[in-house]
C-alpha positions in Angstrom: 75.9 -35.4 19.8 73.6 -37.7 22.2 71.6 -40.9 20.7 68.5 -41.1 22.5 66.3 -44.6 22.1 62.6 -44.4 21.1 60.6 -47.5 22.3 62.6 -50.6 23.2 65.9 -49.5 22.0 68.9 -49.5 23.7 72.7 -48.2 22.8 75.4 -49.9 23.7 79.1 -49.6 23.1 80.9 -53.1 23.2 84.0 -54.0 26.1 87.4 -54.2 24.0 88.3 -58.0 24.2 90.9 -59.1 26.6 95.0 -58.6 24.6 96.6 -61.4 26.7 95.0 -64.6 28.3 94.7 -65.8 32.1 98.5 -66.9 31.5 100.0 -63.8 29.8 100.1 -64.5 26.4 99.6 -62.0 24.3 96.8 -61.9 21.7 96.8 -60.3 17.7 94.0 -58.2 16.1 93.5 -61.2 14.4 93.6 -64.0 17.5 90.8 -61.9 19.5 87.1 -62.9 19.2 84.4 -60.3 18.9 83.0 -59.8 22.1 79.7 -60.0 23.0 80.1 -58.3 26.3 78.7 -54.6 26.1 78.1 -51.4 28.1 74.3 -49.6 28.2 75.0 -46.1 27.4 71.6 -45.3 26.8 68.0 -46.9 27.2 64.6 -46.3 25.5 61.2 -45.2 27.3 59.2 -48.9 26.9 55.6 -48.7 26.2 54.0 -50.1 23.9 55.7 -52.4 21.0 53.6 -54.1 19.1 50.5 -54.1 21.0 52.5 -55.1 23.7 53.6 -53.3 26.7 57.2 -53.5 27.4 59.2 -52.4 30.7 62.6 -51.6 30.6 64.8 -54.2 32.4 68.3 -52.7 32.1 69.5 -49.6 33.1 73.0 -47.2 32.1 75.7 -48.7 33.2 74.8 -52.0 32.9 77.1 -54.8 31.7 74.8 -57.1 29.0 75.5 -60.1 26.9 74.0 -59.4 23.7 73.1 -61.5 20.1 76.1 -62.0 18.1 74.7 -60.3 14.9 72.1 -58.1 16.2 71.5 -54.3 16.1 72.4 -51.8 13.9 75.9 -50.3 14.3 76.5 -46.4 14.7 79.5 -44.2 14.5 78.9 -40.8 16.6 82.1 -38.7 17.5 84.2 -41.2 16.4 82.6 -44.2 18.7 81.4 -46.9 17.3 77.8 -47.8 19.4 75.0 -50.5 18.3 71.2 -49.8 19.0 69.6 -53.1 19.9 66.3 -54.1 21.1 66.0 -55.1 24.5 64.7 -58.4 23.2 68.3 -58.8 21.3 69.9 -58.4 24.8 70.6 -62.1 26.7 71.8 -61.4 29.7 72.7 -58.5 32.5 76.3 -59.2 33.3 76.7 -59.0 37.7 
């Protein structure tokens, strides 16, 4: 099964967090934040939002820095993905 985004939306399926730091040690479930870093599997047409139009800005495969609590989270085949708004996304990671 595919998600395909109406409108703004884009899917994205986070980047697991680094297990050891720049010097080696290792890191617990527990230890590791919750990263923000994601990857765009998927991206909405644009258009019109709110009597707005809105062009797309990222593209699939894009690395993007996204809102700590936005979206809404998705669990297809056993992935876990988020569907944001482009709005919720920060910054396209180079």
């Amino acid at each position: 099964m595919t998600l395909k985004p109406l409108s703004d939306r884009v899917v994205i399926k986070m980047v697991e967090a680094e297990e050891t730091t720049a010097s080696g040690i290792i890191l617990t479930g527990s230890a590791k934040e919750k990263p923000q870093v994601a990857e765009v599997l998927a991206v909405g047409p644009g258009g019109i939002v709110d009597g707005k139009e809105v062009v797309m800005q990222v593209k699939v495969g894009d690395k993007v820095i996204t809102s700590k609590y936005s979206g809404t989270e998705v669990k297809i085949d056993g992935e876990d993905l988020i569907v944001v708004r482009q709005g919720d996304i920060l910054a396209v990671v180079e």
